[in-house]
N, C-alpha and C positions, 0 to 999 in steps of 0.2 A: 142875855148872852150867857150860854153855859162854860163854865170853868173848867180846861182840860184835864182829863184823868189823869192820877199819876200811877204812872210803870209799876208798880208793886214788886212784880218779878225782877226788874233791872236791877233796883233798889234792893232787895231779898239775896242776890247775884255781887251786890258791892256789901253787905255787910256778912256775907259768908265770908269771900277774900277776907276781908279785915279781920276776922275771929280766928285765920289760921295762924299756928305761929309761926314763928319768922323760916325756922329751917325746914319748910314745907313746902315755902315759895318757890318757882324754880325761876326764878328771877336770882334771887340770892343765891340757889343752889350753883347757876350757872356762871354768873359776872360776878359775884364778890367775891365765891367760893373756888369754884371749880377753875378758872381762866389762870387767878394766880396761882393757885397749886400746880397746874400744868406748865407755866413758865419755871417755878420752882423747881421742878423733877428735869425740863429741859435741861437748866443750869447744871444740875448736879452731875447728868449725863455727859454734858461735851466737856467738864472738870474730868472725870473719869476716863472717857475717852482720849483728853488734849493729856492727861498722865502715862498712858498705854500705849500712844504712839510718839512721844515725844523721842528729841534729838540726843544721840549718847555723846560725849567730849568725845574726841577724838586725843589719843595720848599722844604724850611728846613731853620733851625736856625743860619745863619749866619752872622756876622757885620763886618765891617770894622773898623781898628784902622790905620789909615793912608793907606797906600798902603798896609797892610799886614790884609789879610783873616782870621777870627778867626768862628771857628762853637761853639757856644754854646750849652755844652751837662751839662747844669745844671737843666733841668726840664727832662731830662732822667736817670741824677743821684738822684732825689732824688724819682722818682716810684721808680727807683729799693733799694734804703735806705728803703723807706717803701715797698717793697718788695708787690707791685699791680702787680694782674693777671688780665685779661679779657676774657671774650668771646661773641664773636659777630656771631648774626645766619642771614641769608638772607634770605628772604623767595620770590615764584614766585611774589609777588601783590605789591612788591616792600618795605615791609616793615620790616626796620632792629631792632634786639632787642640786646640790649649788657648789657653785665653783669660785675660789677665789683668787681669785688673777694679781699677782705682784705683777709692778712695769718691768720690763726686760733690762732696767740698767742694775735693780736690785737681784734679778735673778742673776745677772752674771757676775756680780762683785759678792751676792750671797750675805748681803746687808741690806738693811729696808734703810729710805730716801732718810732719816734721820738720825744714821747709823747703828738702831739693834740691829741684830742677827735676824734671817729670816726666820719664821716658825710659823707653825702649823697649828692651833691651839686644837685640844683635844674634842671642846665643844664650841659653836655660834648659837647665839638666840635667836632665834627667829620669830618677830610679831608680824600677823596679817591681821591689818584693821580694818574693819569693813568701814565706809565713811556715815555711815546713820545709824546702822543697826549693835549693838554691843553683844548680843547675841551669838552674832556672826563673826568675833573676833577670835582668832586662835595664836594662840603663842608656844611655840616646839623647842626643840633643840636639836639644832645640826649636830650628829657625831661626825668625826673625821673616819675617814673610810682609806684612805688612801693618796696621795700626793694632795692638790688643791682640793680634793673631793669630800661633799660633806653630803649626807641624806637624814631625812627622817619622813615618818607618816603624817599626814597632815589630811583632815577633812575639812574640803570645802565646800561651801554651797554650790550646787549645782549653777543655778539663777544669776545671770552675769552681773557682774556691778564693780563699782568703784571699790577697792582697799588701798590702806597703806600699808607699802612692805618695809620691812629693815633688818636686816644681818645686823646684828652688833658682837665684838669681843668686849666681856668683863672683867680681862685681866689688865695685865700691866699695860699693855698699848689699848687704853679704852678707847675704841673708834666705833664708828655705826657707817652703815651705808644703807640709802634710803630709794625708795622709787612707788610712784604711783600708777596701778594699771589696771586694769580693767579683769578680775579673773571669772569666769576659768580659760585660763590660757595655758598655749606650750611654752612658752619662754618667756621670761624678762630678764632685760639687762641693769644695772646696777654701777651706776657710776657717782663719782665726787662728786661734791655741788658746786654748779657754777658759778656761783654767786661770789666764791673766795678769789676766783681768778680776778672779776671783775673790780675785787674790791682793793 
C-alpha cells in the first residue's frame, strides 16, 4: 500500500503566510487595526458635531444663593402692579416700532397704579431670543420718538421660528414685559403675566 503524497505547494503556501510580519497581514490590518480606528474617528466626529449644533440657554432673571437656583420675577410683578401693555409692529426694512400703553385710570389721574408720576423713559431694551439658536439673538434699544412711541433697527432672520421677546425699563421702575412668538411677524402684543393675578 503506497503512502499518500504530501502537498508540497500547500505547505510552501502556509510557511510563506507565517514568515510575513505581523503588519502585512490584512487580517490584522483590517479587524485589530483598521475597524477600531474607524470607530475612534466616528467618536470624535459626532463629539464635534454634538459641540456645533448643541442647545444655547435661553436668558432670564436668575441667581444663585448657594447651590440653590432662585428666578427673579420682581420686574415682571411689578409691569403687571402697574398693569403695562405693549405693542410692538415689524416692518419689511427692518424697522421696529413699540408702543407702550399705561391703563386708562393712570392716564387720567397722570400717576402710574403705585403712585409715580407717569413717564416716558428716554430708552427700553429690547432682547429677541431665538429659542435654540444664540446666533440668532439680538438685543437693541428702543429710543423714545414721541408720545408712547419708541423704534429702533433690528435684523431678523428671515426663517420663521420661535423667540423670546421682552421690553424692559433700567431705571428707577425696573419692570420688563415679556411675550413669546413666532417671528417674522407684523405684530405682537405684550401683556403682564397671568400667573400674578392667579396667585
Amino acid at each position: 500500500m503506497s503512502s499518500p503524497i504530501p502537498n508540497v505547494k500547500h505547505q510552501d503556501s502556509f510557511k510563506h503566510q507565517d514568515s510575513l510580519p505581523w503588519y502585512k497581514n490584512y487580517m490584522v490590518v483590517i479587524f485589530v487595526i483598521g475597524m477600531p480606528a474607524l470607530v475612534v474617528i466616528a467618536c470624535l466626529w459626532f463629539v464635534y458635531y454634538s459641540y456645533q449644533i448643541r442647545d444655547s440657554v435661553v436668558r432670564d432673571d436668575w441667581y444663585m444663593d448657594g447651590k440653590t437656583l432662585y428666578q427673579d420675577v420682581s420686574r415682571d410683578k411689578l409691569a403687571y402692579d402697574l398693569d403695562l401693555h405693549g405693542k410692538m409692529q415689524f416692518s419689511d426694512n427692518g424697522t421696529v416700532v413699540f408702543y407702550l400703553n399705561y391703563p386708562e385710570q393712570s392716564l387720567q389721574s397722570g400717576k402710574l397704579l403705585n403712585g409715580g408720576p407717569i413717564t416716558y423713559p428716554d430708552t427700553l431694551e429690547l432682547s429677541i431670543s431665538h429659542a435654540t439658536d444664540i446666533k440668532k439673538d439680538r438685543d437693541v434699544v428702543l429710543k423714545h420718538q414721541e408720545g408712547n412711541k419708541y423704534s429702533a433697527q433690528v435684523d431678523i432672520d428671515p426663517v420663521k421660528a420661535k423667540y423670546y421677546l421682552q421690553v424692559s425699563n433700567d431705571g428707577k421702575d425696573d419692570w420688563r414685559i415679556k411675550d413669546v412668538a413666532k417671528l417674522p411677524r407684523s405684530e405682537v402684543s405684550f401683556n403682564p403675566l397671568s400667573v400674578f393675578a392667579e396667585s
